[in-house]
C-alpha positions in Angstrom: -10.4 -1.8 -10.4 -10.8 0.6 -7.5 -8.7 3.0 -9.8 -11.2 2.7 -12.9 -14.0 3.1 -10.7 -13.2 6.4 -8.2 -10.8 7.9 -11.2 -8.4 9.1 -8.8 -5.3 9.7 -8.2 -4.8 9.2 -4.9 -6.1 5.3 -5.7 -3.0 5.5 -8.1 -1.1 7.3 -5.7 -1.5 4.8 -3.0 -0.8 1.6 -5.6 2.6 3.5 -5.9 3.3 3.5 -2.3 2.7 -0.2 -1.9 5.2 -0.3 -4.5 7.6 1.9 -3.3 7.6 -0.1 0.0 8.5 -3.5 -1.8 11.2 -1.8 -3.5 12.4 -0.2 0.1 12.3 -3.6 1.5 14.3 -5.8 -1.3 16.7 -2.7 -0.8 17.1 -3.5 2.6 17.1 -6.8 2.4 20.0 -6.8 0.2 21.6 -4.4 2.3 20.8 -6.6 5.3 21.5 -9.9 3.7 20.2 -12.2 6.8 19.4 -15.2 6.0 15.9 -17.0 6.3 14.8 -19.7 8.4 16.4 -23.2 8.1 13.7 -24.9 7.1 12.0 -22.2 4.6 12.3 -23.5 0.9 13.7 -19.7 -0.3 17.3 -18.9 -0.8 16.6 -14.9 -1.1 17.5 -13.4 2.1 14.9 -12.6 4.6 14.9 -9.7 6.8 12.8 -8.0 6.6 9.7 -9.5 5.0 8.6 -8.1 1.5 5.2 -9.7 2.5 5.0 -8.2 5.5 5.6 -4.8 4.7 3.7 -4.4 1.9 0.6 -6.1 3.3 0.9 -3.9 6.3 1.7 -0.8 4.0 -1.7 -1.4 2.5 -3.5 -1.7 5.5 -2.1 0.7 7.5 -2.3 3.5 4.2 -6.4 2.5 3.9 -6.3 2.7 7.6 -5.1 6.4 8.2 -6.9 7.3 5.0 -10.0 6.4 6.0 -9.3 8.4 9.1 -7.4 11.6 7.7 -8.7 12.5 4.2 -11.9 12.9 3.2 -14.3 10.0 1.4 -14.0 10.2 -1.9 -17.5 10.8 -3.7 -17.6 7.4 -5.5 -16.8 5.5 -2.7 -19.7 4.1 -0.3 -19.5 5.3 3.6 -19.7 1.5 4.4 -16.2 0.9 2.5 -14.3 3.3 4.5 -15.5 2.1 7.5 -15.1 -1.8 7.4 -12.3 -2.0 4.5 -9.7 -1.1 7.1 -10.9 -3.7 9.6 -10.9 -6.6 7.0 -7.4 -5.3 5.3 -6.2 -5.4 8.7 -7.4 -8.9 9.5 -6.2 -10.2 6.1 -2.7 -8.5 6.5 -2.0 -10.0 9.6 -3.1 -13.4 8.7 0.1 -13.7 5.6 2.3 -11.9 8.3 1.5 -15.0 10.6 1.2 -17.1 7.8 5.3 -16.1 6.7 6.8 -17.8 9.7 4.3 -20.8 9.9 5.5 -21.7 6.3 8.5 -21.6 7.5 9.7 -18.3 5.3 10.6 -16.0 7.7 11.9 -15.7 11.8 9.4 -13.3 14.1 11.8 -10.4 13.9 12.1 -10.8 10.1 8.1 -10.2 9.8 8.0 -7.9 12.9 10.7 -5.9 10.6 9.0 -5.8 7.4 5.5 -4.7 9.8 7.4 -2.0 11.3 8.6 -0.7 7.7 5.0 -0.9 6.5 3.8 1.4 9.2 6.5 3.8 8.9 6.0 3.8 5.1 2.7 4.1 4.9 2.5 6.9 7.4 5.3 9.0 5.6 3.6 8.3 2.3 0.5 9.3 3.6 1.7 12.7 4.9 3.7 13.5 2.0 -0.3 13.6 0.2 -1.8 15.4 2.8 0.6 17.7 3.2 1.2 17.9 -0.7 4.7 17.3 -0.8 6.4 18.3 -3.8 3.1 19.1 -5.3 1.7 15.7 -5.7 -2.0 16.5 -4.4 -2.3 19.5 -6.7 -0.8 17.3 -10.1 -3.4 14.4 -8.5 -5.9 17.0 -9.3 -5.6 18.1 -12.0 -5.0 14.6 -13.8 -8.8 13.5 -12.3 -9.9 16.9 -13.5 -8.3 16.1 -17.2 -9.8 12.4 -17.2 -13.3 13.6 -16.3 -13.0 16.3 -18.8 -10.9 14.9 -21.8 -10.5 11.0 -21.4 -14.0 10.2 -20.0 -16.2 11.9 -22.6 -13.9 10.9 -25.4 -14.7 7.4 -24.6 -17.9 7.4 -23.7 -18.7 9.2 -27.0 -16.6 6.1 -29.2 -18.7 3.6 -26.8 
């Protein structure tokens, strides 16, 4: 919604981090292959947590966002100020939530936590620095939608 709204690509650009950071995780969980809990209902292995690391991805990403880059004009001040506070909050509440359901052991979640931060910083610089020209192609995308794709549609409408 957020991405319909703002038009941007770094809104698109961050849903394919979070992404990217699931994908890392299953990765290494397969490559880890250590099992979960005793008492968790799953039979998929469990370090590190999936949950964890993409919950913590996103709020650690809005987080140094909201710091680092600038506000993007359709966003409200207000949002970039208390959405990192309340996706921190929720984040942490399904990483505890993981091992009180029994899913995952302390140092899966504290695994998939520490893969969130680390991803979402990287991915985060990669932007800002404009790695591989990401940024610039971000650009120039927003630019064609507000030209091309925006008028077009709101002429049909």
């Amino acid at each position: 919604m957020v991405c319909l709204h703002t038009r941007s690509a770094g809104v698109i650009y961050f849903g394919a981090g979070s992404l990217a950071c699931a994908l890392s995780a299953k990765l290494v969980k397969l490559a880890i292959r250590q099992e979960r809990p005793v008492s968790g209902r799953k039979v998929t292995y469990g370090m590190p947590s999936t949950h964890a690391s993409a919950c913590i991805f996103f709020a650690a990403y809005a987080t140094l966002a909201s710091i680092y880059l600038p506000l993007h004009p359709r966003i409200h001040p207000l949002l970039a100020t208390y959405a990192p506070l309340v996706m921190i909050s929720w984040a942490t509440l399904i990483v505890l939530s993981r091992v009180w359901l029994g899913y995952h052991t302390w140092p899966q979640v504290a695994a998939g936590t520490a893969l969130g931060v680390c991803f979402a910083s990287v991915w985060l610089r990669f932007w800002v620095e404009d790695a591989g020209g990401m940024r610039t192609l971000g650009g120039e995308l927003e630019r064609w939608i507000d030209d091309s794709v925006m008028p077009a549609i709101i002429t049909v409408a």
